[in-house]
Every structure is written in structure tokens, then in C-alpha cells.
N, C-alpha and C positions, 0 to 999 in steps of 0.2 A: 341739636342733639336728637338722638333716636325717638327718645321718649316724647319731646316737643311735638318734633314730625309724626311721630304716630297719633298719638289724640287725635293732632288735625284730621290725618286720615279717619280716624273712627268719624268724626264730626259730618263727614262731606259721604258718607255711607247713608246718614239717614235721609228714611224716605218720608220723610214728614214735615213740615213748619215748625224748626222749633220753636218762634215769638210766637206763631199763635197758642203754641202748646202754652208756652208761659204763662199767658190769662186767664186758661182753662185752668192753671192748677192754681192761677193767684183769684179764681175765681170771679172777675173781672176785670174791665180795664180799667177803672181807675181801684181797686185793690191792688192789682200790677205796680199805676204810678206809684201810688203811696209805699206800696213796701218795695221797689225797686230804688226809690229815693230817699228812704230812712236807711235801707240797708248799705246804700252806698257814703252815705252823711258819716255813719257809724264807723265805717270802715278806712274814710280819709280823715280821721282825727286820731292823733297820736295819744290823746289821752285814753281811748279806749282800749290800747293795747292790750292784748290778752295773754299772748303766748310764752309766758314768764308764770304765768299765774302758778303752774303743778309746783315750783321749786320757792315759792314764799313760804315764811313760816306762819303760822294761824294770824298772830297778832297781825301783822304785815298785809296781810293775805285781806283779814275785815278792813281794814284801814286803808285799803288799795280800795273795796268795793263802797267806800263810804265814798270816796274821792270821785268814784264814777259815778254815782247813783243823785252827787250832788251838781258833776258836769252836766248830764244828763237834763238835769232838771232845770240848769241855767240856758241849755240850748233847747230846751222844749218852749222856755219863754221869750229869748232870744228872738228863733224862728216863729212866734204866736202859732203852734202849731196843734191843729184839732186835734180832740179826745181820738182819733183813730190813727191819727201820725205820732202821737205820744205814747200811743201802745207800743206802735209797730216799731218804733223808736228803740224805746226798752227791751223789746222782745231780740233786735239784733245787738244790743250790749252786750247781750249774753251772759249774762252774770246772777246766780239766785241774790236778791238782795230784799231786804224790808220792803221796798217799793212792791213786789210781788204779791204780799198779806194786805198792804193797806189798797192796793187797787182792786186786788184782785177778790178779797174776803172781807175785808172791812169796812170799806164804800160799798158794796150790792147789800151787805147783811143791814145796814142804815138802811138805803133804798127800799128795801123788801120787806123787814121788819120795823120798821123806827115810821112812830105816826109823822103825819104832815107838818108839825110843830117843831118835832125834834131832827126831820130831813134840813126845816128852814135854818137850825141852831146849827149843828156840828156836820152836815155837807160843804157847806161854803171854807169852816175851818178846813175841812179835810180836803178839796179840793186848789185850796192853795198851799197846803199841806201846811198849814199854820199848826198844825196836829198831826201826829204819824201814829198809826192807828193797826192792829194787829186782830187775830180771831183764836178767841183762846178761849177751845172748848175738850180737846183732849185730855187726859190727864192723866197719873203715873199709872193708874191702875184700870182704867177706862179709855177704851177708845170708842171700838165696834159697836158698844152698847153703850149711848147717848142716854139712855132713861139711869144707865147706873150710875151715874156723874153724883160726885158724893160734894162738890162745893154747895156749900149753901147760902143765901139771900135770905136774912128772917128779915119782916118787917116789922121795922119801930114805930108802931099810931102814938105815942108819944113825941116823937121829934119831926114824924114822918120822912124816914127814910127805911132804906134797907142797911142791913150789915151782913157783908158778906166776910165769909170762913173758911177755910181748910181745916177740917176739923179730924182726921188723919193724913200721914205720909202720902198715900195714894192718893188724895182727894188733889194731889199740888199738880197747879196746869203744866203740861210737860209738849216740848213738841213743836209750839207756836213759832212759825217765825218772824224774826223783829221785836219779839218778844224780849230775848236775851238780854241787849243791851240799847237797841235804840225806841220802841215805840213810846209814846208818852201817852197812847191811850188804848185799851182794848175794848174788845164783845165778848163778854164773860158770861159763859154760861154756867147757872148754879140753878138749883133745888128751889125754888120759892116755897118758903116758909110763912105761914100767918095764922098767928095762935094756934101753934104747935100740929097745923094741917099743913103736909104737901101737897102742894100745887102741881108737881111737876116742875121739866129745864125750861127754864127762861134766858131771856138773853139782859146784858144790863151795859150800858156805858159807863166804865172805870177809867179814870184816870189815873196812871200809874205811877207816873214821874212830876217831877215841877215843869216847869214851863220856860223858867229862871235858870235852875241851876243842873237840871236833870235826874238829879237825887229820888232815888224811890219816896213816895209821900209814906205817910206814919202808917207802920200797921201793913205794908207790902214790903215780901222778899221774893226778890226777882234778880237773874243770873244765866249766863249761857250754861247748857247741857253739855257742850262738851264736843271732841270731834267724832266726825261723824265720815263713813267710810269711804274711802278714795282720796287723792291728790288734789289737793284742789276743787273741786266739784261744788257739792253743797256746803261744804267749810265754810265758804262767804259769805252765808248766814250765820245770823243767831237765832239758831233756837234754843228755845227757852224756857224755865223753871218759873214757875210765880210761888207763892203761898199767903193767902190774905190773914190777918188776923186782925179778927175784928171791924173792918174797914168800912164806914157808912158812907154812903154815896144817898143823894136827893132819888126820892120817892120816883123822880120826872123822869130818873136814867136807866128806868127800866123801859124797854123796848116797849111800845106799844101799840101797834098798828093790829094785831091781832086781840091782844089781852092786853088787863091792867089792871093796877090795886088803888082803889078809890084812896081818898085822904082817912077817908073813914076805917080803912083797910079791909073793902069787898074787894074781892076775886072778881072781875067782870070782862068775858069777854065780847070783842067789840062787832061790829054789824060784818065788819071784814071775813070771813072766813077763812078758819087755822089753816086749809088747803094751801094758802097763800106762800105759807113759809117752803114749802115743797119749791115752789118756784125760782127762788135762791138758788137749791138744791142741783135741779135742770138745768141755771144757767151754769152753773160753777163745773158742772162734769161734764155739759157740753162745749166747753172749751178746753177741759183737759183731754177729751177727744182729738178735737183739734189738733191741741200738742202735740198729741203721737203721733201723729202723721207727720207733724214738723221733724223730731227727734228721728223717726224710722227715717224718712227722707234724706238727713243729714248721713246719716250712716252705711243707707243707702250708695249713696251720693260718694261718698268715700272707699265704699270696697270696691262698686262698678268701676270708678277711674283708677283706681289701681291695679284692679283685677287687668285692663288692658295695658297698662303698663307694665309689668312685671312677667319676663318671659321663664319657664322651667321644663326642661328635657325635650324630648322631642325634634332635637337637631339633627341636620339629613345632608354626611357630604359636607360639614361645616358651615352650612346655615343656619340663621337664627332660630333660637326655641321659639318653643307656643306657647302663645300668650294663653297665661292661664284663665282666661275667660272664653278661652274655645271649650276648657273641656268639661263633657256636657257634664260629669260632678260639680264643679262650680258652677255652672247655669242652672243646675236643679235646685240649688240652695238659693243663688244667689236673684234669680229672676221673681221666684214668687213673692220675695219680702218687698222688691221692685214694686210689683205689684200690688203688694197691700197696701204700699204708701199709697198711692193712687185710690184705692179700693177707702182707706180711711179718711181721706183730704175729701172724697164724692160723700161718705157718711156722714161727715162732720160739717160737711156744707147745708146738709139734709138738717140735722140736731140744731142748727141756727134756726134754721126756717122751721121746726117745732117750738123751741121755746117762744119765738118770737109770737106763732099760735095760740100755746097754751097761754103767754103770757096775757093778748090779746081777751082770750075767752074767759080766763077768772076775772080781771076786770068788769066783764058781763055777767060775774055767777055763773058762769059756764063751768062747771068743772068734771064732765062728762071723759073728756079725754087724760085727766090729770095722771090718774093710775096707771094708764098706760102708757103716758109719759115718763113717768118715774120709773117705771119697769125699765123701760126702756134704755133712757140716760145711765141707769143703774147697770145693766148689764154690758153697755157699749163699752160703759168706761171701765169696767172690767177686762172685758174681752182686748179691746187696745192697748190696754195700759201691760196686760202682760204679754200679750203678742211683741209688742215692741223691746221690750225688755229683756225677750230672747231673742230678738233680730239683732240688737244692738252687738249682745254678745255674739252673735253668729256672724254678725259682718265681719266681728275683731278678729274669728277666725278664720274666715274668708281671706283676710289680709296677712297669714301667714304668722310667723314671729314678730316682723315690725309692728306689726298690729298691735302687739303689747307694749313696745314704748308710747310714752305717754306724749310725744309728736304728731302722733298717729292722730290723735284729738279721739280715738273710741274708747279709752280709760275712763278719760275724764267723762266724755257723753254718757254712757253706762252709770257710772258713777252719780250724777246728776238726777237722771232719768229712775231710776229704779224706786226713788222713794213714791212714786204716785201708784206704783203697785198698792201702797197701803194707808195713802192719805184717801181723806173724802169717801173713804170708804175704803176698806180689806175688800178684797176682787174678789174670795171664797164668798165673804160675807154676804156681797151685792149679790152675786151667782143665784146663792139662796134665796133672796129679795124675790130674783127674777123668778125661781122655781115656784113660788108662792105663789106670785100672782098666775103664773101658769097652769097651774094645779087648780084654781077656782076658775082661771079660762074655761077650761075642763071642765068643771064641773056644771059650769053653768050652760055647756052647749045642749043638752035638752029643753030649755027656756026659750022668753023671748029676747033675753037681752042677748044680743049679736057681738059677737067680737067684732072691734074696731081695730084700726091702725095697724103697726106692724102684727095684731095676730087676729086680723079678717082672713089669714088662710083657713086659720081653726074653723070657720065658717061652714067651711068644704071637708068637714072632717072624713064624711063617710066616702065620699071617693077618694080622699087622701090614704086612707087605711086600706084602699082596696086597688087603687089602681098600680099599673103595672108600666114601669119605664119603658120608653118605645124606640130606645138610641140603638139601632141596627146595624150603624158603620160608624167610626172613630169621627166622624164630619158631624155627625149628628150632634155631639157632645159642643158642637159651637151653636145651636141653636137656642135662645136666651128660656124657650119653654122646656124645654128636654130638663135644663137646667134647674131652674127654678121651680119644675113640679119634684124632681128629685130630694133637692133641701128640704121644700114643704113635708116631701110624704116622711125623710128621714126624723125631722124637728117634730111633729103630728105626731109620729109614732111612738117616738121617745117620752112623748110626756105623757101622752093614753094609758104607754108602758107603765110610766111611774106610778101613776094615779091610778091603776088598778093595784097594783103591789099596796100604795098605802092604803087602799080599802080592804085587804086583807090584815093588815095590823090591829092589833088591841086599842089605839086612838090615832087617829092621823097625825100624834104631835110625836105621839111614838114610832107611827110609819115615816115621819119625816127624819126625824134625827136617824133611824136605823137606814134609811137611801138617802140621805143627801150625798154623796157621793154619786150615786146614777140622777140625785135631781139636777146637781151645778153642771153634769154634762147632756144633760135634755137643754138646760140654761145658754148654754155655750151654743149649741143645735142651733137654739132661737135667735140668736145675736148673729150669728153666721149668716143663715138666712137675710137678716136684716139689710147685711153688710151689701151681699149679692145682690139682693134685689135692688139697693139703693147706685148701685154700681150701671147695674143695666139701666134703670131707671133715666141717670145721667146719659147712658146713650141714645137714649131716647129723645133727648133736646136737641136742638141746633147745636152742631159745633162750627164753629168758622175754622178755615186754614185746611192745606194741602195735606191728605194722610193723616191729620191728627184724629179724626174719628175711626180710621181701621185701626190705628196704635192702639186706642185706648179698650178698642173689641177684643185687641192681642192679648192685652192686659188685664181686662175684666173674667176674659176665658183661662189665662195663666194662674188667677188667682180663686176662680172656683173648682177649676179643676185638681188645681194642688191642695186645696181643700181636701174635697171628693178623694187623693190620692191619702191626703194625711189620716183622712178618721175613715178611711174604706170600711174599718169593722164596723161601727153605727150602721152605713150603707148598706152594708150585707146583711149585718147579723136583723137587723127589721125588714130586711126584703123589700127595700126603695130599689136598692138596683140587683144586679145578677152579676154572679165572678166574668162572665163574660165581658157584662157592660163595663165594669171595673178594667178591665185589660184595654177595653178599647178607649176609655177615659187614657188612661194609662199613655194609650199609642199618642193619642191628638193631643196631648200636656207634652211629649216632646216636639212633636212637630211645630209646638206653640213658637219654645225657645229657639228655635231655627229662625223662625221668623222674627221675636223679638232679639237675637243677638246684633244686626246691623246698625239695631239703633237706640242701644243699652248706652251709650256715652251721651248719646244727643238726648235721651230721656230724663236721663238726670241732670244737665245741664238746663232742662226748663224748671226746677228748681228754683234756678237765678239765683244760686247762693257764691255768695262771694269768699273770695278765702278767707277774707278776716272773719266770718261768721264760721264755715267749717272747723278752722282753727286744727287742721289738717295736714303736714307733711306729703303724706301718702293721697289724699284727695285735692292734691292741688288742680286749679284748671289746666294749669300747661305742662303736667306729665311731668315737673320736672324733680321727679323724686330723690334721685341717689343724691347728687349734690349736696340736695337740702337736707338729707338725713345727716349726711358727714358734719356738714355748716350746722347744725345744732345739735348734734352732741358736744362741739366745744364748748356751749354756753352753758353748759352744766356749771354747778360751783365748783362743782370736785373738781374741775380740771383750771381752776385758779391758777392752783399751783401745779409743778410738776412735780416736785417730791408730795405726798400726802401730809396733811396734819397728823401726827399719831406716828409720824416714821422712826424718831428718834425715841418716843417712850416705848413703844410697841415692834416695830416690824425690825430695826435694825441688833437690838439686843437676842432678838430671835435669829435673825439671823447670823452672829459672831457667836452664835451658842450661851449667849452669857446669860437666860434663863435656867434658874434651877428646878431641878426635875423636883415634882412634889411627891414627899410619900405620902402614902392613901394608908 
């Protein structure tokens, strides 16, 4: 067929490796193995079928993701397959399920918080999942502010335990998933109470359920929330409602690797420093990182193959139309989100190898870098999380009308993806985190303490404030320094901006809340920066393979320049660059996509995402769309039958007129 045939053609266009490419985005070669061979495990078992999922009803729909999540679990044991193929494993099922909270939030939050006594007690349960375990700290009326968390933990020096409460509506955990209806044990965070002093949020090991018969124990009410937006998507969770009343759990099941309440019931914290808990924080948002670039990737991955497939107007003499990924509107949307994937999968490789740092250096008392860590993870995961969020949608319109059937697989991905906008943090929220610590960056560059990590530019403030971009012809703007002093002076300037505005305010708590608005876009400044720098960074290393180091230059350049095109007002209006330098950015971000259209199919194909994982009509590998579209609109329900349910109550009585007209 045409569309078979053409793929291929795109394929044998490009000018690059694309196996080598493959390693490079799977970040090495045995990352490659491992997720080359989970993803394909996944994809020849027929229990993991996915592509029914939008048309289940709720019940059907959790009861289908139990079924996997306990295949899953029989073939991780099956294959004895390492902690890193048991990921990769789960992560191409594709499916949100319980398993997601207990690996992902309730195994690290034990690791990180929980002393060495209670790692040896309830790891080992949790790791043969003899326990299914959730992190239930949000709550009806709290989220963003973790210190307003109104459960509370009073401690009993009589029995020596704690009892924990919902002691209003809003104080009841909301959100958790696995919560709903399967975990049998959570990380409850409440209020520590002791002889009527707050302590502050602590975290505690509850157990929710029996073990026997699953039944809530005495004293918890716990239930799913309800459905939650889209076909399918995160439906397959439970999340979930708790409310304790009353509920005493052992003195022991309070987390204690940082703090702890004696028998006696002192408050005592321990030799470990509270820093430590930040480090949970780091790892969990540098993986959600991570994600976005998965997610971007997939969607990615889905308008590019279709974009070539899909011909419109443009016929000459009755030849074929043009492929709507000639014209340069769709390249101008479609190539830079290309390029972020790539630009977030190089950052997210980078946030591994920080945590893995800071994690290193607090074990030594090091926690010089901590803050800037946190800054940091904080704003990426901001910044990615709603970048992609609007990618996703913009691919679905990239793909036309089909784009909105739910074959397309960008419904449901959308759908899915959108809630990390506001888990682990509101993206506003962190913005502001980030603006904070930028603001006392600021403040402290007449000192000696030196800016480190990503804001050792601030180091360079006074030529940052002064110098003058030096891009003379549209080529200069591929140069990695042109580039990157440009960010610097733009991000430098914005927050010097802010920070003198707030020393004109009645209290800087008052200058902050009156500019947060210009502070979360100095925020975003810094994180961009980040992104570029860690982009070029990566070109900087060895890449093996034919071409694939000028692609990824094509790439790096496509994605700071359409930056540079997207927020040109910051650029200008601070006087990093000039309306001129602007147009000639302008010029070299299209000559970019000329050169990256040859090998826009072969780019997303190092992905190495298989269909079963796309779960994609429109992003199949082999072009072969119209077919498939036809072949699964049959398998709707509604087309069961050929007359409708409802014909003979509804449609036929209407139509023999035998409805009577209602008076009003």
C-alpha cells in the first residue's frame, strides 16, 4: 500500500544511524537491552492487551488492571528479573495501577525516612509485596501546603502509641493512589501531637486493611473518589478517600530516621539531618522528569508518523497531494516538541546523575548542594511537566480530526499525563519555590558565598547585565556560546529585574506575592537555561554512530532557538538580544527544519517504541492507517448491533410521528 511504501521511503532518507541513535536516547547499551526486551516481552503476551481499555466500564476497566498488574508480577518472578527489568517491565504495561504508589512513593518514602530497624521490618514485606503500600499525604483541603495538613498523630505515653484522626471533612486523605480499594498499608502523614504541642507533619506506617480478609481495620473509612477525567486513562486507578477515627497504631510506626518520640514521649531529633527527607523529594521529581520525555516522545512519535502519512491539497495534473509534514506550519509546531523530547530525555539523564550526587554527599554531611538541588528538581519538574501537557495536546492537533478519536492513543495519553501538572507539587507552586531561592541567589552575589550548579552563571552577573549579543549572521545562532550567553543574560536579567522591584515594596513578602507573576517567569528563564545548557552539554561527549551527533546539533539548535522564537519579548524587552538578532534567530530555526525534515521518521523511530506500547492507530510503524482506522470503528459496542438499543422505545415512535407534542 502507498502508505507502507512511503514510511519505508522516509526511513532510507535518513542521514544518520538510527541503532546508534537508539542507545543514545535509551542512554546506554545495556539500558537499550533491558528496555528493548521488556518492551518487546510486553508486547507478545496477549494478556497485556490494551486497546479495548477506552470502551470498558469503570468496574471492568479496575478489574482488567488488577489482572495485569498481578500477571505482571508473576512474570517478573517467573523471568527472576532485576529491580531495573521490573521497572522497565511495568513501565511498557502501560497501565496507572497501585503498583505505581507502592514502588514508586512508598518503597523510597521507607528507604529515605524509615530508621534502619524498620527498613529491615516492612522492606522485605514490601518488596515481595507481602504488603501493598500507598503515600497518603494530600488531603481534601490541602495539598500545595504540606505544613496545613490538618490529620493528626496525638501521642499516647500511656499505652505508647500514637492515634491518629481526621478531625474535619478537609483533614480526610484525598488523591492517594491504591488507596481506594487495594493498598493494605500507607505513609500517613499527620500533625504530631504530644501533650497538646505541635510538632509539625510526620510520616507514620498505617495499616489499613486485614491481611485475611481485606476489610478496613476498626476506626478507618476508606473508598475510591470517583472517576476522573478521560476514557480510560487514570480510571485504572483508585484513588482514594481515607478518614481515621481514632486509630492507634505502635509508637515504632512512626518514621524515624530523622525524628522520633521517645517511650517517655520526648520529641527527639536524631544525629541524621532533617535535609535528608528533601532527598525522597529529588528522587521522585527526577523521575517524573524522566517521564515527560517518555510521554512527549510517544506523542511525538505519533504525529511525526502520521504527519507523513497523511496527504492534503496540493495536487498538480492529478498527482499525489503533500504530505502534510512538508508544510512548513506543521514543521514549525511539530519539529520543536521533536526536539524537546530529546532536549528532556539529555536533562533527565543529567537529574539522575544529581541525585545520585546529592544523595552521595548527605550521607557525608555534605549538604552544601542540597538547596540547589531542590531548586532545581522543583522547577524541571515544573517546567516539563506542563510543556509536555501542551505538546501532547498539540500533537492531537497536529493529527487533524482523527487525532480526536480515541485509536489515535492521544486521548487517552493526554488524559493520563495531565495529572503530574499537579501531583508532587502544583508547577505554579514549585515556579515560586524556584523564584525564591533565586531571589536570595540574588541577594547574596555581593558576598562570599558563590553561586553553584545550575546558577554559577549568576557568578558572571556584572557582565551578564552588560554584555551585548555578538550573532552578526543567522549561522552564528548555531554557535553553543552565542547561545548560551544569550539564556544567561536573558534568565540574570529577569531576576535582578524582579529583585530590585521587590526591594521597592513595603516587605519583600509583600513584593513577592504583588510579582509572582513576573517571579514564575524569571523561574521558567532559569529552567530553560538549564535545559539548553544540559543539551549542549550532552554534545559535548562522545557519541558513537554515523550522523547521529550532527542530528542531535540539529536538534539542540531547533529547540533553543524556538525557544529564543517563543518568549522573543523577555529577549528583547531586557536587551539580551536586538529585533535584528531576533529575525535572524528567526531565519536559522527555519533553515533548522529543512535539514531536520529528511529524518523526522527515522528520529522517532529510535524511540524503539513498539505499537503495542503506542497503542496508536495513526502512529503505527508501517503507515498502515486508513485500514486500521475502518477495522476498529467496527469494534465499538455500538456497532453490535445494527439496529440500536433504544430504536423501538425512542427513534421509531419518532419517527411514525406517534410522539405527542407537549404543551408548555
Amino acid at each position: 500500500m502507498e502508505e507502507l511504501d512511503y514510511l519505508a521511503n522516509e526511513r532510507k532518507s535518513a542521514k544518520f544511524d538510527v541503532e546508534a541513535m537508539k542507545i543514545v536516547w535509551a542512554g546506554s547499551q545495556q539500558s537499550f537491552e533491558i528496555s528493548d526486551r521488556m518492551s518487546r516481552i510486553v508486547a507478545s503476551d496477549p494478556a497485556f492487551r490494551k486497546d479495548n481499555r477506552t470502551m470498558l466500564p469503570r468496574k471492568e476497566l479496575f478489574k482488567n488492571t488488577l489482572r495485569k498488574a498481578a500477571h505482571a508480577w508473576k512474570r517478573i518472578i517467573e523471568l527472576r528479573l532485576s529491580e531495573a527489568e521490573a521497572a522497565k517491565l511495568r513501565f511498557f504495561v502501560d497501565e496507572p495501577a497501585f503498583t505505581d504508589l507502592h514502588w514508586g512513593m512508598f518503597v523510597p518514602a521507607i528507604k529515605g525516612q524509615g530508621s534502619q530497624e524498620q527498613q529491615d521490618k516492612w522492606l522485605p514485606l514490601a518488596y515481595r509485596m507481602q504488603i501493598i503500600g500507598c503515600y497518603a499525604q494530600t488531603e481534601l483541603g490541602h495539598g500545595s501546603n504540606v505544613q496545613g495538613l490538618e490529620t493528626t498523630a496525638t501521642f499516647d505515653s500511656e499505652t505508647d502509641e500514637f492515634v491518629l484522626h481526621s478531625p474535619t471533612l478537609t483533614s480526610s486523605k484525598w488523591w492517594p493512589g491504591g488507596l481506594g480499594k487495594v493498598s493494605t498499608h500507607a505513609v500517613v502523614y499527620a500533625r504530631l501531637l504530644i501533650n497538646g504541642k505541635d510538632y509539625g507533619v510526620n510520616g507514620f506506617i498505617v495499616q489499613l486493611r486485614s491481611l485475611d480478609d481485606h476489610l478496613p481495620l476498626p476506626g478507618i473509612t476508606v473508598g475510591d473518589i470517583g472517576m476522573k477525567f478521560g476514557s480510560g486513562a487514570y480510571n485504572t486507578m483508585d484513588n482514594g478517600v481515607l478518614q481515621f477515627d481514632h486509630v492507634r497504631i505502635p509508637r515504632t510506626q512512626m518514621l524515624m530516621r530523622v525524628s522520633q518520640v521517645t517511650r517517655e514521649g520526648k520529641y527527639v531529633q536524631s544525629d541524621v539531618p532533617r535535609q535528608l527527607v528533601y532527598g525522597t523529594m529529588v528522587y521522585v521529581r527526577q523521575t517524573i522528569v524522566a517521564d515527560a520525555s517518555c510521554a512527549l516522545s510517544r506523542a511525538v512519535c505519533i504525529a511525526t508518523r502520521y504527519s507523513a502519512v497523511r496527504r492534503q491539497f496540493g495536487s498538480q495534473d492529478g498527482g499525489p497531494e503533500t504530505q502534510v509534514i512538508d508544510y512548513k506550519t506543521q514543521q514549525s509546531r511539530l519539529f520543536p516538541l521533536l526536539a524537546t523530547a530529546f532536549a528532556y530525555r539529555f536533562v533527565g539523564e543529567w537529574l539522575s546523575w544529581l541525585y545520585t550526587d546529592v544523595t552521595q554527599r548527605l550521607q557525608a554531611n555534605d549538604f552544601s548542594t542540597l538547596p540547589e538541588a531542590h531548586a532545581c528538581t522543583a522547577g524541571l519538574k515544573s517546567l516539563t511537566t506542563s510543556t509536555t501537557a501542551d505538546a501532547i495536546e498539540e500533537c492531537r492537533k497536529l493529527c487533524g480530526g482523527h487525532g480526536y478519536l480515541s485509536s489515535s492513543g492521544l486521548p487517552e495519553l493526554f488524559a493520563v499525563y495531565i495529572p503530574a501538572c499537579t501531583y508532587e507539587g502544583d508547577n505554579t507552586v514549585l515556579l515560586l519555590q524556584v523564584a525564591r531561592f533565586l531571589m536570595k541567589t540574588v541577594s547574596q552575589l555581593g558576598s562570599n558565598k558563590k553561586p553553584v550548579g545550575t546558577t554559577a552563571y549568576m557568578g558572571r552577573i556584572e557582565h551578564l547585565m552588560q554584555c551585548q549579543c555578538n550573532a552578526q549572521r543567522a549561522e552564528d545562532w548555531l554557535k553553543p556560546s552565542v547561545v548560551i550567553e544569550a539564556f544567561e543574560a536573558r534568565a540574570a536579567r529577569m531576576s535582578v529585574a524582579c529583585a530590585k522591584n521587590i526591594s521597592k515594596m513595603p516587605s519583600p513578602e509583600a513584593g513577592f506575592a504583588e510579582l509572582s507573576p513576573d517571579l514564575a517567569e524569571a523561574a521558567i528563564a532559569h529552567c530553560q537555561l538549564i535545559v539548553v545548557s544540559k543539551f549542549i552539554e550532552k554534545l559535548q561527549q562522545d557519541i558513537a554512530g554515523k550522523g547521529v551527533k550532527e542530528q542531535l546539533e540539529v536538534l539542540c539548535s531547533i529547540y533553543a532557538l524556538s525557544l529564543l522564537h517563543k518568549h522573543q519579548g523577555d529577549f528583547l524587552s531586557t536587551g539580551s538580544i536586538t529585533p535584528k538578532q531576533a529575525s535572524l534567530a528567526n531565519d536559522q530555526l527555519r533553515s533548522l527544519y529543512a535539514q531536520a525534515r529528511p529524518n523526522a521518521v527515522a528520529l522517532v523511530d529510535s524511540f524503539n517504541y513498539t505499537d503495542h506500547f503506542l497503542g496508536s492507530v495513526l502512529g503505527r510503524y508501517d503507515g498502515n492507517v486508513y485500514p486500521k482506522l475502518y477495522e476498529e470503528a467496527w469494534k465499538d459496542p455500538l456497532n453490535d448491533t445494527v439496529v440500536p438499543d433504544g430504536y423501538h422505545e425512542y427513534i421509531r415512535p419518532l419517527l411514525k410521528n406517534q410522539l405527542r407534542t407537549a404543551r408548555l
